[in-house]
N, C-alpha and C positions, 0 to 999 in steps of 0.2 A: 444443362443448367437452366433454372427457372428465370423466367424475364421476371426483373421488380415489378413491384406492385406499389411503389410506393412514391406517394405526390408531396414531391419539397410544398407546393403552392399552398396546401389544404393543414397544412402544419408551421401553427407556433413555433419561432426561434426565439432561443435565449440563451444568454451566460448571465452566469451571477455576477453581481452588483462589488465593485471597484473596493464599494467600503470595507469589503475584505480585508481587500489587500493595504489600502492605506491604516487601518485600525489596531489591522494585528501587531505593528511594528512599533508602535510607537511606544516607551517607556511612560509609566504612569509613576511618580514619587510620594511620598509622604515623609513630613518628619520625622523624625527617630525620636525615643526618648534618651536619645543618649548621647550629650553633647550639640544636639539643634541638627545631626548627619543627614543628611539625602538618601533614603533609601529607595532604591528603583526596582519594580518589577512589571514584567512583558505583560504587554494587554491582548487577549485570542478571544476568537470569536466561534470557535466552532463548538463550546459548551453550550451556551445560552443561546447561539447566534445574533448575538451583538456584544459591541465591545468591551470587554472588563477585565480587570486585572487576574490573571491565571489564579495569584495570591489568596483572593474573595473567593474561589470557587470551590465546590464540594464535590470535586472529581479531580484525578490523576491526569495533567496536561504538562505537554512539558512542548517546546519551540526550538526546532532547529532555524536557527539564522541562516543569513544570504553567506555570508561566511562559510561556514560549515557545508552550503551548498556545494558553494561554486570553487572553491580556493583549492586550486592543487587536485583536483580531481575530475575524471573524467565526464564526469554529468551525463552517465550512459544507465546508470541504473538507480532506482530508490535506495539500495541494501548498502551504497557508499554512504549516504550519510544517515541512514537510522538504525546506525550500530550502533548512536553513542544515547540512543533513548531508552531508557530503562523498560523495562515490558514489552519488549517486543525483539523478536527474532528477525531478523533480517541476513538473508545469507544470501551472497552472491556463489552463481554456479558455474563461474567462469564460462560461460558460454552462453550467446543471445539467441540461441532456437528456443528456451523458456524463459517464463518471466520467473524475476529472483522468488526465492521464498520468502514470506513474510507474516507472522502468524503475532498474536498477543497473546499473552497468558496462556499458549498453546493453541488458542482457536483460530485454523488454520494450518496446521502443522500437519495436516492429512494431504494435502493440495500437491495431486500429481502435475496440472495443468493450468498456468493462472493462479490469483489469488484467491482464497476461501476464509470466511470467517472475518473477515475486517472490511467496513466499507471505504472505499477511495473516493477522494472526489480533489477537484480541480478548480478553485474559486467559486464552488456550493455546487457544480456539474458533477452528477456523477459517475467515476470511472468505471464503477460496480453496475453491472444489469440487473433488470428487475430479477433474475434466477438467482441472484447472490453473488456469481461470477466477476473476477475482476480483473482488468490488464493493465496494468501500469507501465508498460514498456510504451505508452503513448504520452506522455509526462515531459514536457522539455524543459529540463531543470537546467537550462542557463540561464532561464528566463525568469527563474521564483526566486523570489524576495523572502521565503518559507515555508515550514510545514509541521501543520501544528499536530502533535500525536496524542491521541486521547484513547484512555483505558474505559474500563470498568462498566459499570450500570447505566449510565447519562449515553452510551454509544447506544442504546437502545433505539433511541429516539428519534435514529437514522434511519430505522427501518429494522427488514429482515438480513440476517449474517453479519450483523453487526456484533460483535466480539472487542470490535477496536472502531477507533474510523481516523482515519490520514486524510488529513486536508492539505493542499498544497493552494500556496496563494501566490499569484502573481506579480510582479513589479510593477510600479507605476510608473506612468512617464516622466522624465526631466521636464524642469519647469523651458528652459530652453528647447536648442535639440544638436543632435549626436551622432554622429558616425562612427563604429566601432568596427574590428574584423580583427580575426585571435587565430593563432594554429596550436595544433598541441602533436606532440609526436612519445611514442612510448616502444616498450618492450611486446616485443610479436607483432612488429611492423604495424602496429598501432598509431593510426592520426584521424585528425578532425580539424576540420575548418566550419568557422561560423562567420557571418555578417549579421551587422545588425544596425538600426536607425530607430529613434527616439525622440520624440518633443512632444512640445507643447504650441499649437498656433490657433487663435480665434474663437476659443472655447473648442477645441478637437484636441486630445489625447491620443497620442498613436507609440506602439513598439511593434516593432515588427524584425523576427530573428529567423535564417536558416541553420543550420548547421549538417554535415556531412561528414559523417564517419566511417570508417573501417577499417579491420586489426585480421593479423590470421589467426589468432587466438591463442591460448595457452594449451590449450589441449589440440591433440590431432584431429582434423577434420571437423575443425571448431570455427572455422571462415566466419565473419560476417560484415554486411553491410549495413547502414542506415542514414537514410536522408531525414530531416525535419523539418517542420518550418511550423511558429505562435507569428498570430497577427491579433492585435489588441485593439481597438478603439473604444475611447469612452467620449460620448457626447454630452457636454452640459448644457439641457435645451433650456431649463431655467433655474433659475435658485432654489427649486422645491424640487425638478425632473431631471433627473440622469440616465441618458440610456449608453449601455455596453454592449459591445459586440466582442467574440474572440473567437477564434478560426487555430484548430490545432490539427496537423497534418503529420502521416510520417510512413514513409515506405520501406521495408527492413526487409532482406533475406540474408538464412544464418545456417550453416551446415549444425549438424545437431551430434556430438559423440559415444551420445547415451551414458547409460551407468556402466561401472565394471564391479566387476567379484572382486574377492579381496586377494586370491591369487593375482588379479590381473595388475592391482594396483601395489601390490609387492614387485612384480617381474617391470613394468614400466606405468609409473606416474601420471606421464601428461599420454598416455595412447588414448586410440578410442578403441571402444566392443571391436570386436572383427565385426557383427554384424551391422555397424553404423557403414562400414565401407560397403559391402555386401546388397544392402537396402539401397544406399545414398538418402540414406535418412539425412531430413533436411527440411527448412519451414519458408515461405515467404506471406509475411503478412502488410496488411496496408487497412489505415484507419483514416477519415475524415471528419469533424465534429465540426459545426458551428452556429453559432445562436446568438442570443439577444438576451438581455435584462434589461425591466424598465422599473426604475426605484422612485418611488414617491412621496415625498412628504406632506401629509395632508396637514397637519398642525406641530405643535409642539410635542404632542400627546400619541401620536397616529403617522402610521406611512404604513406603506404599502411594496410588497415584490412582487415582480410577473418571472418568474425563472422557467425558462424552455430551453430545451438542446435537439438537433438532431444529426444524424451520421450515419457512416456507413462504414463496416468492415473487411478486409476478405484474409480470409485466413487456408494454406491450404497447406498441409506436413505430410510429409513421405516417412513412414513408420515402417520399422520391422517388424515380423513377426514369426520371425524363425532363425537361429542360430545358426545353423546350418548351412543356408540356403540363402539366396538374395530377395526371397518372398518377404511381399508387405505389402501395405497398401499405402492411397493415398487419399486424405483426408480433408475436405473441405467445408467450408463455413461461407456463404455471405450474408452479412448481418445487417439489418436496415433498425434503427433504433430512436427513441426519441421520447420526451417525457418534458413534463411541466411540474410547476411546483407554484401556488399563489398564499400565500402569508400575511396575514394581519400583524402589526407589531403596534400593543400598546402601552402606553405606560401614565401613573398616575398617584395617586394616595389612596389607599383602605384604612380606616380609624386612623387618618395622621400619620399614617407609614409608606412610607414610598413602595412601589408594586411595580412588575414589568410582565406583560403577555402575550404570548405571541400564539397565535391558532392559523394552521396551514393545509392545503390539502395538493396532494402529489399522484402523479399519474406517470407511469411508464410503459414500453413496448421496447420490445424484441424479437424482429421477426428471422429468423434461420432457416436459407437452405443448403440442407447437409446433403452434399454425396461422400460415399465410400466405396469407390474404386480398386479393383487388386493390384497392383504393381510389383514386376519383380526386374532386379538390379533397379528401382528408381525409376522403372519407364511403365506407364501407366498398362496395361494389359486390355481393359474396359469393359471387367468383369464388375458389374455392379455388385457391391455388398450391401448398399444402403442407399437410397433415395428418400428422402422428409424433409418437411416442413415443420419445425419445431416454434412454438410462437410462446414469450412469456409475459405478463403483464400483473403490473404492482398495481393496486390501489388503498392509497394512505390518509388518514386523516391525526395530525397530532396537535398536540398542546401542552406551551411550555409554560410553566409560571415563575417567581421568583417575587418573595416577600419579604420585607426587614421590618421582623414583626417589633427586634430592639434594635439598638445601635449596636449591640453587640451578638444578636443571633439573625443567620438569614434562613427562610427556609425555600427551598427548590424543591419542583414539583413537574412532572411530565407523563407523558402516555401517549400510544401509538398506536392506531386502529391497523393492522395489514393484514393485506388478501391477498396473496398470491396464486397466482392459474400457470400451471402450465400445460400445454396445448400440442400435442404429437399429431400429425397431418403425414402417414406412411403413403405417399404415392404408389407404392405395390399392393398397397390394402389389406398388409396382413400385422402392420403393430401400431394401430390408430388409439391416439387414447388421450384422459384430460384427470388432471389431477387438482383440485382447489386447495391452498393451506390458509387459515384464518386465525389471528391473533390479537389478544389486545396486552401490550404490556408496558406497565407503569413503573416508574422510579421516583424516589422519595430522595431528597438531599435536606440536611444540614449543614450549617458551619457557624460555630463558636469563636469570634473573633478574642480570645483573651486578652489580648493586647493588640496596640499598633503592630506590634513584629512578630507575633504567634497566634495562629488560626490552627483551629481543629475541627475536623470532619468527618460526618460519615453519611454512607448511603447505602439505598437498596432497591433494585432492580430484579426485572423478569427479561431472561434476553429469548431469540425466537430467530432457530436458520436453520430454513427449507434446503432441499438438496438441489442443486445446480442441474443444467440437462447433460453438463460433464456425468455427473454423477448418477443421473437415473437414466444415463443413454444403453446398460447392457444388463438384463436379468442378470444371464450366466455371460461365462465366455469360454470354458470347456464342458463336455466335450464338443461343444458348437457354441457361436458366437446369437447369442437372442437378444430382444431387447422389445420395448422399455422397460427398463423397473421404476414403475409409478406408484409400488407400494411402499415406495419408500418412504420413511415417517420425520416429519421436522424433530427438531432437537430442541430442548426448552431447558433454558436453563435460569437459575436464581443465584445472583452476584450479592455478593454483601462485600463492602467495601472500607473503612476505617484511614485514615492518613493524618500529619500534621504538614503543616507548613509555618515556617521560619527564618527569620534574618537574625542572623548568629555576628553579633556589630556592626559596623558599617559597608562591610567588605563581603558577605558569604551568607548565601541561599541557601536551604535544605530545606528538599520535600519529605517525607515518607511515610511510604502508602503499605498494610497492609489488605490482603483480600481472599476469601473463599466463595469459590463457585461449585454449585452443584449442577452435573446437567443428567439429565434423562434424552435416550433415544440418541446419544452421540451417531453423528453421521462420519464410518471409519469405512477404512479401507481395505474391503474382503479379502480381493486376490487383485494383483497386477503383474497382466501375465503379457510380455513379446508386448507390449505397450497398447494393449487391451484392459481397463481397469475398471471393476464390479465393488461398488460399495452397499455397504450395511448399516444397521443401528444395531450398535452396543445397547447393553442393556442400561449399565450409569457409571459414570466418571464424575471424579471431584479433582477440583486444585485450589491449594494454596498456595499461598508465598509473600516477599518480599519486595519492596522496590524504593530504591532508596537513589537522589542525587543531589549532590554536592555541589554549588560554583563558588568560584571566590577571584576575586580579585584586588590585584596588590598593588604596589608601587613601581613606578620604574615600568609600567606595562606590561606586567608578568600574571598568567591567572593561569587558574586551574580548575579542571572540572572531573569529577569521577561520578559513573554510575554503577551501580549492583541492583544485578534479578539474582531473586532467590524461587524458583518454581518445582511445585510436587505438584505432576501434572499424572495423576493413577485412573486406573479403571477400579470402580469402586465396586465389582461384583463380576462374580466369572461366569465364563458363556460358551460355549464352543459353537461352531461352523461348520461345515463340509467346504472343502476343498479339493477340485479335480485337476490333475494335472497328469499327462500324456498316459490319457484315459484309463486312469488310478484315482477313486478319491477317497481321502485321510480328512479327519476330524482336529482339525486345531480347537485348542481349548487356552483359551485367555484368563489367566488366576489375578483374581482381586488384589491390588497391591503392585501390579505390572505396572511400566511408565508407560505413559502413552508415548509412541513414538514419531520422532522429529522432535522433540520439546529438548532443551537443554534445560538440568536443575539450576546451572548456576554462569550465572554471564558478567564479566567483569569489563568496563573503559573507562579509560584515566586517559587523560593529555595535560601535558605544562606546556603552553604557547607563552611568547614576548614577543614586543614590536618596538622597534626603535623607531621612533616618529621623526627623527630628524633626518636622517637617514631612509628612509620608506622598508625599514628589512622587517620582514616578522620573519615569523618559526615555531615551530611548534614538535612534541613529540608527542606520539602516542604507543599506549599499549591497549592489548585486547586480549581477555581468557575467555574461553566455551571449554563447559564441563563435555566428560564423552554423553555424548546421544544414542539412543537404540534405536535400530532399524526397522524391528516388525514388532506386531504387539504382544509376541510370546517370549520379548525380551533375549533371543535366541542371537542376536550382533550385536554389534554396537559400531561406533567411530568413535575413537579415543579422543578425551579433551586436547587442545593448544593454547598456547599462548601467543599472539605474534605483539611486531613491533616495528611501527610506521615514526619513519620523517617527512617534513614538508620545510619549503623554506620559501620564501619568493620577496621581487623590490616592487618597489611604485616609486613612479616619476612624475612629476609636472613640468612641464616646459610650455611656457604660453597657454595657448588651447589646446595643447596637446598633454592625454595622460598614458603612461604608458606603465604594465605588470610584465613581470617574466614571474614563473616558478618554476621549482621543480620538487617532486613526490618520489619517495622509495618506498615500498610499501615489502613487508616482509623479509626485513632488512637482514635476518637471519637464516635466512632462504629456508625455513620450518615443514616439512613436507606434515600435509593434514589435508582433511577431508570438510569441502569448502559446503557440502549438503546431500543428503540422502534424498533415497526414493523409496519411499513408505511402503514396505510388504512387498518388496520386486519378489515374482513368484520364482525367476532363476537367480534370486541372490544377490542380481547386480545395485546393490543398493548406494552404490559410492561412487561421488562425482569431485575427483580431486579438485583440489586449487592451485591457483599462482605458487609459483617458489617467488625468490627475489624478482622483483620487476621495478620501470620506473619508469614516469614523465615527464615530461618537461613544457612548459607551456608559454607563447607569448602574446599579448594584447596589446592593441594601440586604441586610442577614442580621441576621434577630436569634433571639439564641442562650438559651434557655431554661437 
């Protein structure tokens, strides 16, 4: 292994700036015209990057609460709570050797490994690398206050693989302070213990949380571990200067059961491949992030961000690559990474009209050294397959604007200068290579306010995502294993986007958003083969559809919330490929009109919660439908649609300083045997990764508040 090279002293730290997380939460009201009513809607910050009401805005955002986070669920994975976001696929794969799947309006939905197509980020830090790559399994959602999900055109603005982008914001500290400590215990010897402390003293802001998990899993040879730990500080040095610190830590190892065939998952459910035992396929990773933001307000008019993060990764998986046989290898990653972001934010009058502007410029690095080892039964052998240094680096310049040219029209306006390099360094000197991709792409927003309670929107965008070093790590992979493929071409696509937004009386929200995307050069998924995977660019794909949600709230503390995706996610032009396998190669040929696969056309969530306030009980039920999926992109499998069907219920107490939750969760209360996510093109079929039958948790909290 390669000694770092890398000097914490000679690098800027930063985390983004607190007002996140305080802005996005807060309710914003206006009168109604009907009867003098209070209408309230969520204020986010990840459209404009400053705070305004979702309502105002000329993009599809919708805010999962602390609620919806943390209540009755295990806060192990993102795909618990952004099943109930309209536009996005979120599938958990019962098993923590990957991270879940999580794709929008399909981009993403190709992602053997991590996430693709959406960028993540963690109070403005981003979880995505300059490659596009993403890992959200570093996320410690006991600690978020929420997470805001934004579709369409305006994700552009984020950079490259922007398709979506997930923001997650962190909690603030109690104006006092706290001492909290929770257990939770579930189905497959599943538990977790957290600690945690909270205040406020002297102008210092501090939360600081562990937690400690681990389950045998639902599937065989699905083991896993996870330690955690966020530490937060925000310092107020004066009434104009805030500076934040926050430290995200976590060390995971997870046995991995792979996919099975569809015999396999007919003859037994929860097994794994024979060859997951055979390899001892299996992953252990471990991440460190921690930084600074320094936020300034120079006037009324003007402030100022200095955002920097830096970290380290290691990642190292024991892979099969033989059915047969216990061969395979093992696969390592150590990631040294780090990036800034400095932002002007102005704001002001044009001809009598209020204006807001913000111009920023963004610097990232990622440095990787890969080995690939041969291993058979799971024990390394130290046959080298692969030695490099893999290095990728963003540089960004954008600008956002927003004008209210009337009282009744605004118009939004942005664009995103990127450069992305990536940089292969083959220590054996025989696949050295560097690839640049450069982009400039602009989004245009309206919004017609018609009334106080009805707004209409539309926009349009150019989106722009380069292929990952996941993805251009192997030419071929039969009949021999080569690499890099650096001709691989970014994917460019043109979003049009259309929605209204509405307050339907005093009691009930509705967004809806429709949208078509055209992309050219889709980056899809050749062959994946023994967990070897070679991707391509299609020639063009289009999607349409729908996205619609519902809230409403009643009397007596009773509300309701339903989403619906309606998605036609097709290859708009057929193509065929060579395909080799056990040295035979056939011509797949892809017909125009084919779904792309991993996309679901049609995604349905509904829940009816109440709380008895006098009492501390809530409750709530849920339902959730996924149409069937297809597995390759010659439409050749599929996984059939489900339906499932969740409870939750839990108390709260007060006594003195002390508050204390119990709950408990039954998730798939109709024990539903279905297929919880595929694996895109598996060249031997195993494209199916069961889910939970009936399971369930139970969870208890104590805090007591000084």
């Amino acid at each position: 292994m390669h000694h770092s090279r890398f000097h914490f002293k000679l690098i800027p730290l930063a985390v983004v700036s607190t007002c996140f997380g305080s802005a996005a939460f807060a309710e914003d009201s206006m009168p109604s015209s009907q009867g003098g009513l209070q209408i309230v809607s969520p204020v986010v910050v990840t459209a404009t990057r400053a705070a305004q009401r979702s309502f105002d805005l000329p993009v599809a955002i919708d805010l999962v609460d602390k609620e919806n986070i943390q209540n009755g669920l295990p806060q192990m994975t993102l795909s618990e709570s952004l099943i109930r976001v309209p536009g996005i696929t979120a599938q958990n794969r019962t098993q923590m050797a990957q991270d879940p799947q999580i794709s929008t309006r399909g981009f993403g939905a190709r992602s053997a490994f991590g996430v693709r197509g959406v960028r993540l980020y963690v109070d403005g830090i981003p979880l995505s690398f300059p490659d596009g790559s993403g890992q959200p399994g570093s996320v410690d959602l006991g600690v978020m206050q929420g997470i805001e999900v934004m579709r369409g055109p305006f994700s552009a603005l984020y950079g490259n693989s922007s398709g979506g982008v997930v923001q997650l914001l962190t909690e603030n500290a109690p104006p006092g302070h706290e001492l909290s400590a929770g257990v939770l215990f579930g189905s497959y010897n599943t538990r977790r213990e957290n600690a945690r402390a909270a205040g406020t003293a002297d102008g210092l802001e501090y939360l600081i949380n562990y937690s400690n998990y681990s389950s045998d899993g639902y599937r065989d040879h699905s083991r896993n571990k996870k330690e955690q730990g966020t530490a937060k500080f925000r310092f107020n040095l004066s009434e104009d200067t805030k500076l934040t610190t926050l430290i995200n830590w976590f060390d995971q190892k997870a046995d991995d059961p792979l996919g099975l065939t569809r015999a396999e998952v007919r003859a037994d459910h929860n097994q794994a491949a024979p060859s997951a035992y055979r390899a001892d396929t299996r992953v252990s990773r471990s991440q460190t992030q921690v930084g600074f933001n320094l936020e300034h307000k120079i006037n009324d008019n003007n402030s100022i961000n200095l955002i920097s993060y830096v970290g380290t990764r290691r990642n190292e998986q024991y892979l099969s690559i033989s059915q047969v046989n216990g061969n395979g290898r093992a696969s390592s990653i150590d990631r040294e990474f780090w990036g800034a972001d400095l932002r002007w934010n102005n704001k002001g009058e044009l001809i009598s009209r209020p204006y807001s502007i913000s111009l920023g410029l963004t610097y990232g690095k990622m440095n990787d050294d890969r080995l690939d080892i041969e291993a058979v039964n799971g024990i390394k052998t130290g046959t080298l397959n692969r030695d490099e240094e893999n290095i990728a680096t963003n540089s960004d310049q954008y600008i956002q604007a927003q004008w209210s040219v009337l009282d009744s029209l605004d118009l939004h306006f942005g664009a995103r200068r990127t450069k992305v390099k990536l940089e292969v360094d083959d220590h054996r000197g025989t696949n050295d290579g560097s690839v640049t991709y450069e982009k400039t792409t602009p989004v245009y927003g309206v919004v017609w306010k018609v009334s106080p309670i009805w707004n209409i929107y539309a926009n349009y965008g150019k989106g722009f995502e380069t292929p990952t070093f996941a993805e251009a790590a192997y030419a071929t992979v039969t009949p021999a294993v080569t690499g890099p493929n650096l001709g691989l071409k970014p994917s460019e696509s043109r979003n049009f986007e259309v929605g209204t937004k509405a307050f339907i009386g005093s009691n009930t929200v509705a967004n809806l958003t429709l949208f078509n995307v055209r992309t050219d050069d889709e980056i899809v998924v050749q062959q994946n083969l023994n967990n070897n995977v070679t991707y391509m660019n299609a020639s063009k794909t289009k999607r349409n559809g729908v996205e619609l949600s519902i809230d409403s709230k009643f009397a007596n503390n009773i509300s309701l919330f339903g989403s619906y995706t309606l998605l036609r996610a097709k290859f708009d032009d057929t193509y065929s490929y060579p395909v080799t396998r056990f040295g035979n190669t056939t011509i797949n040929t892809v017909q125009s009109g084919n779904y792309i696969p991993g996309t679901y056309r049609s995604q349905i969530y509904g829940e009816i919660a109440w709380k008895h306030q006098a009492s501390g009980f809530n409750t709530a039920f849920e339902a959730r439908h996924n149409s069937k999926v297809y597995t390759d992109d010659q439409n050749s499998d599929s996984a059939r649609s489900y339906t499932l069907f969740n409870i939750r219920a839990g108390f709260q107490q007060k006594l003195q300083n002390w508050r204390f939750s119990e709950y408990v969760r039954v998730e798939n209360i109709f024990d539903k045997d279905y297929i919880g996510s595929i694996r895109v093109n598996d060249g031997n079929r195993r494209f199916y990764e069961p889910a939970a039958g009936r399971n369930w948790l139970l969870g208890l909290n104590a805090t007591y508040i000084f």
